[in-house]
Every structure is written in structure tokens, then in C-alpha cells.
N, C-alpha and C positions, 0 to 999 in steps of 0.2 A: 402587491399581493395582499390581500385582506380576508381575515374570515380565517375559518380552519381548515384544514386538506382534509380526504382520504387517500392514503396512497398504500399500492400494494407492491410488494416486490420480492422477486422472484431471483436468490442471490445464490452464490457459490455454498458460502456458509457465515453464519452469524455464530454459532454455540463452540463453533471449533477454530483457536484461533492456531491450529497445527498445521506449520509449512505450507501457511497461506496469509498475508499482508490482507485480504476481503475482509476477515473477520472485524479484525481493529477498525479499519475505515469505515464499517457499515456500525459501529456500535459508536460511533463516535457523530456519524453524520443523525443516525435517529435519536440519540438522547437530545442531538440539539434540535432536529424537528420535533421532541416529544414537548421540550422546553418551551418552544414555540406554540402550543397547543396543536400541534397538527398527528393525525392519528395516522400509524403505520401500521398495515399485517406482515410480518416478512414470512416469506415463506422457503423454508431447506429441504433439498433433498436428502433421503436420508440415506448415508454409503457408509461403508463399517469402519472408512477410514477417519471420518470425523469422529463417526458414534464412539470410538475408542478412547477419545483424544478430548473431548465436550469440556471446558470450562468455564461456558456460560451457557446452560443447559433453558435457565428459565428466566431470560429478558423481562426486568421490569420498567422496561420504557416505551414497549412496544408489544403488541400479539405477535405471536410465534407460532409457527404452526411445523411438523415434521412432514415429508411425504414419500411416498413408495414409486406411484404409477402418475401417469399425464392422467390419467381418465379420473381418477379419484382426487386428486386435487382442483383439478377445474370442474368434478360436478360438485364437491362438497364445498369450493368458495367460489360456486359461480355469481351467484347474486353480490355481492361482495366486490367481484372483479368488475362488474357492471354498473355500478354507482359508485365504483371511487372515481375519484378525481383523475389520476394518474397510474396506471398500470408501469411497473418498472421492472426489467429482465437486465440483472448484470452478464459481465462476462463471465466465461468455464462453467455457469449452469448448465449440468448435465441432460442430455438432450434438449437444447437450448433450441436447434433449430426447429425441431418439431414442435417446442411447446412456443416460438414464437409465430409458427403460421396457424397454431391453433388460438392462439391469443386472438391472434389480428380478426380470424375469420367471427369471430366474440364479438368483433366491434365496440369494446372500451373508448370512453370518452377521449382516452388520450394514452399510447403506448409507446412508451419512449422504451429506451437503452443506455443503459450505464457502463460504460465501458473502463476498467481500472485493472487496465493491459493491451493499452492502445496500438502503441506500438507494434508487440504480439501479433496483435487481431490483425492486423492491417497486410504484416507480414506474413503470415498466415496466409488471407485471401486472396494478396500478389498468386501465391504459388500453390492456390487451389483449393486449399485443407480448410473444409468449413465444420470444422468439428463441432463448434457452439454458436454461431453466427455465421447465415449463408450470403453471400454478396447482393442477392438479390432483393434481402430482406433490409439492408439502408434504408432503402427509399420508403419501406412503410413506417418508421418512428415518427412521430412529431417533433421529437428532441432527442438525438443522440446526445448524450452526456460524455465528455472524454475525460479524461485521468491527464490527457495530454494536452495543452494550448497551443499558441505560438501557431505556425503554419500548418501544423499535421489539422488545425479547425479545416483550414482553408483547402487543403488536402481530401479530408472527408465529403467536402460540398462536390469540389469540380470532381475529381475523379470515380467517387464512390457512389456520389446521387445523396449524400442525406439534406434531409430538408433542412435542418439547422441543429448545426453543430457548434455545441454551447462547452466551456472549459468548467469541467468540476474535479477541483483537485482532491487531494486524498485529505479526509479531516483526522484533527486530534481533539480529544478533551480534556481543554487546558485546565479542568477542575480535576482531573487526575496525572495527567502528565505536567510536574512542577519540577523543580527541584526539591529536593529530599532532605539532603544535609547530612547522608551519607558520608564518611571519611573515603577523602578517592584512597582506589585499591589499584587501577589500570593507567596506562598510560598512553593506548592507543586501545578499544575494542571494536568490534564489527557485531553488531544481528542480524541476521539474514540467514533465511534458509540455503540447504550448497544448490548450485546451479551453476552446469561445466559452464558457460559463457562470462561467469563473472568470478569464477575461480582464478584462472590468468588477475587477475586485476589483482583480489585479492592476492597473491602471491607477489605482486608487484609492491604493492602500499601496505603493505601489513607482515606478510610473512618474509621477505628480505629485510625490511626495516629491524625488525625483531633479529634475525641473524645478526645483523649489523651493529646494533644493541642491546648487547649481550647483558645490561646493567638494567633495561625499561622492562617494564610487566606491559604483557600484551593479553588480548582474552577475546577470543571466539565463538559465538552463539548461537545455536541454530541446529536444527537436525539434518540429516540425510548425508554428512560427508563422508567421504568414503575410507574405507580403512586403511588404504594406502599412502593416505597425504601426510607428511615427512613433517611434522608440527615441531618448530626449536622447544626447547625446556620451558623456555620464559611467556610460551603461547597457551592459554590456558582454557580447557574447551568449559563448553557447555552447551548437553545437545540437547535442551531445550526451555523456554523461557516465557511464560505465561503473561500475557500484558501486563497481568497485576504487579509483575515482578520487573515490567520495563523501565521505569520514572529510577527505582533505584541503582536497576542498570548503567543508568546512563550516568546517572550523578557519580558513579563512583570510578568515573573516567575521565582523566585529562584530555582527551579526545576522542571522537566516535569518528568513525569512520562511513563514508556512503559509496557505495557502489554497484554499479549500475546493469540493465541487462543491456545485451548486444542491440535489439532491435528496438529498446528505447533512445541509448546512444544516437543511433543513427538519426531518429526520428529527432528527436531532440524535444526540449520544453517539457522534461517528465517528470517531476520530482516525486522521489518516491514517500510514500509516509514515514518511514524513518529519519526522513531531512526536519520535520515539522516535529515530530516525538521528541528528538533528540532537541530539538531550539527552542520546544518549551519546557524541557529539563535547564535550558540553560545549559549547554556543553555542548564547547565548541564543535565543531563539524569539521572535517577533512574531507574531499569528494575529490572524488573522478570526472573529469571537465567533460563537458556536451554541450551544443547548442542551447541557449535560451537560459542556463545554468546564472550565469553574470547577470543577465537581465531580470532574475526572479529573487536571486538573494545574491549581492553583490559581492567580488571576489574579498576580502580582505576585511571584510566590517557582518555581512550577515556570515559568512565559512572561510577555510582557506582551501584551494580547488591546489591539487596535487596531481602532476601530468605524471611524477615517478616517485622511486623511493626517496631520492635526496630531496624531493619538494618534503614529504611525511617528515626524514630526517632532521633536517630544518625546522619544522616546525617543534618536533617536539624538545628538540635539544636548545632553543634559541627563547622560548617562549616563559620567561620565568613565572611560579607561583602568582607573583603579585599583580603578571599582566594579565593569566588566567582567570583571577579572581574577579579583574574587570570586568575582564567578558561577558564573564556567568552573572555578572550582573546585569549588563548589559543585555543580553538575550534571554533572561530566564525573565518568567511573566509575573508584575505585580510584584 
């Protein structure tokens, strides 16, 4: 590829990075296309739920644009949508399916899909619910982008009709997510927003372990958990954490934790952005094991894959300062 892009995209949210993983991946994959001389408009819709939440309001790496209605945003960047290079529609864009048959009907040079909730989307369309993506609509992209590799590619061609399905994992910017040099404060934490599917897990690799080590600092990150959940002493929340605030997050943890959703598991080859945030903080990883997991960052040299609490146990009880120290050298960048 030579020369510069235009490309346009049409995302969940870029300004709000609240109880949504889109945010960080799309500010991380256009600072490196910006880096690369290639020109992006991302385009948000505008819901009260972000507008509340906005900590990156005004993108200097890219045009940004706000929007209300389909009709006002594709007449005021129509011209725009018709001489870029690449028209791009991620996944949970709101009314995604109507603005993808109005896209197409445009006839842009090239309308692909970016999907970063592969697994989801797929599951989803098994059993009917096209909330943001219709089944019918695969076969019109030129490049389905997935978040997922591995067979779910091979997945999306035979079964689903897309013309070519390409793996694009979730990015980080290793010019901000480093190591810090933070004094560690945790000895196990988790980020993530709550979701019942991956609650079980967490409760398994994190809030037993913490029962059981009554001596370890644990800490949990994220909004939406529910006022019910029965959190030991030694568990320390925080219900919310701004990327700006992720690099030290991490640094100041003897392990982070990954865990994963139900219908990625199954699907397998998913790595989430937290797996990549947290590796270029340098700080070891602990994960919940899935297909393709070993073959993408190998068990025992890039994370340690934890099937229950005694695998977590083990590690943290077994793992001295000075092998830690390795590590973080080992995996943290530059």
C-alpha cells in the first residue's frame, strides 16, 4: 500500500471511553494511521450515554464529527463518503443496519466492516437478532475486518457469504501504554466493565482467590456491577478508569487479570485489548483459557492461562519479586 488513504468511519464511539473497550481500540488504531500520513473522519453518534461520560471530546489525530439523524450525517458528508478511499461501519453503531444499506446504495469506492465483537455479532445472527448488522448485509463489504482470527475467518466466508475476511486485532499505543514505575500497590487486579457472562469467571480467578488470601491486595475496575456482589475486604473497587489512568493501572499490579465473554470463549482466537494494554505495561497477565489463546501469546512465556482459583493461587503465591521483575522486563516495550 503506498500513497495516503481517505478513510471514513462510522464507530460506536471514539470521545467516550465509558463501558466500552471501541473507544481505546479506535484511538489507538488512528493515531497510527494518522502517524502513517493517512487521513480519517470518524464519525459518532451522538446518545446521552457517552455525551455524559466524553473524555476525549476533541481528537487531534483525526476529524471528528458528532451526529443525531442518518439523513443529516450522510447529506452533510456526502461528498466526503464518495471520494474516500474506504468507507468503514464498526460494530453496536446505532442503527447500523439502516445506515449500512444506505451506505451501500452511495456506492463508495470500497465499504467494508469492522467488527470488534465478533464472536457476539455472529451469535447474534445464529439466532436472528440483527440489531446492528443484518445477515444479509456480509456479502456486501469488500473486507469484513474481525477482532477474531483463527477459524471464526474461515467461519465468516463459508457460512456467512463475506467476500474476505481479514483478522484485525484490537490496537494499543505503545507511546502511551508503557510501564510507569509506579510502586506496585495490587497483587491481582481486573478492568473490565461487569457483564453477567464473565462474572462467574471473575468470581472464580479473582474473588475466591482473594477469600483465600486473606494477606494479597486485590482491586477491581470498571462500572455497572451490581450492588449485590459480596466483594472480600482485601477487594478494592473502582467504578471507573479513564485510559489516561490505564498504563498506571496496570503497573501497579503484580498481575492483571483477562477475562473473557461467553461467546468469544466459544468462538475462540479473541484477544481482548486488555491482553495487549496490559503486555505493554509489562505486567504479567493471568487469563482464562480459549481456543487459539497458546497459539497467539504462549502459555507460560507471553501470560500464565489459569483454568481455576489454584492455577491464580499458584501463581501468585509461588512467583517471587525477583522473577516478577524479569518478566516486566521481559514484556514491557523498549
Amino acid at each position: 500500500m503506498t500513497g495516503s488513504l481517505d478513510i471514513v468511519i462510522f464507530g460506536l464511539s471514539l470521545s467516550s471511553s465509558w463501558g466500552n473497550g471501541h473507544a481505546t481500540t479506535f484511538r489507538a488504531l488512528l493515531r497510527g494511521l494518522a502517524a502513517e500520513g493517512h487521513r480519517v473522519l470518524f464519525l459518532e453518534r451522538d446518545v446521552p450515554w457517552y455525551a455524559a461520560h466524553r473524555d476525549l471530546p476533541e481528537p487531534d489525530f483525526c476529524a471528528f464529527s458528532l451526529y443525531r439523524e442518518l439523513d443529516s450525517v450522510l447529506g452533510d458528508h456526502r461528498e466526503r463518503i464518495l471520494r474516500a478511499d474506504a468507507v468503514i461501519v464498526g460494530s453496536y453503531v446505532p442503527d447500523g443496519v439502516a445506515l449500512i444499506d444506505r451506505l451501500a446504495a452511495l456506492g463508495p469506492r470500497r465499504l467494508c466492516f469492522y467488527d470488534i465483537d465478533t464472536p457476539v455479532t455472529l451469535a447474534r445472527l445464529e439466532r436472528g437478532e440483527e440489531e446492528f448488522l443484518a445477515r444479509r448485509q456480509i456479502p456486501l463489504f469488500d473486507a469484513y475486518f474481525s477482532f477474531s482470527g483463527g477459524a471464526v475467518l474461515d467461519r465468516l466466508e463459508a457460512r456467512f457469504g463475506a467476500r474476505k475476511a481479514l483478522p484485525l486485532y484490537c490496537s494499543v499505543d505503545a507511546a502511551r501504554y508503557r510501564p510507569t514505575g509506579d510502586p506496585l500497590r495490587w497483587d491481582l487486579g481486573y478492568l473490565g466493565t461487569y457483564s453477567p457472562d464473565r462474572q462467574p469467571t471473575l468470581e472464580r480467578l479473582l474473588i475466591e482467590p482473594a477469600r483465600r488470601l486473606p494477606h494479597r491486595r486485590f482491586v477491581v475496575a470498571g462500572p455497572q456491577y451490581p450492588g449485590d456482589i459480596d466483594w472480600p475486604a482485601n477487594v478494592e473497587r473502582i467504578e471507573h478508569l479513564g485510559p489516561a489512568d490505564h498504563p498506571a493501572f496496570y503497573s501497579r499490579q503484580r498481575f492483571t487479570l483477562n477475562v473473557t465473554r461467553a461467546d468469544m470463549i466459544a468462538a475462540g482466537w479473541s484477544p481482548s485489548v486488555r491482553l495487549f494494554e496490559a503486555a505493554a505495561c509489562g505486567t504479567p497477565i493471568v487469563s482464562d483459557a480459549w481456543r487459539g489463546l497458546d497459539d497467539l501469546l504462549p502459555n507460560g512465556e507471553a501470560l500464565i492461562i489459569a483454568r481455576d482459583g489454584d492455577d491464580v493461587i499458584r501463581a501468585l503465591e509461588t512467583l517471587d519479586d525477583a522473577a516478577l521483575e524479569r518478566w516486566r522486563k521481559r514484556r514491557g516495550p523498549g
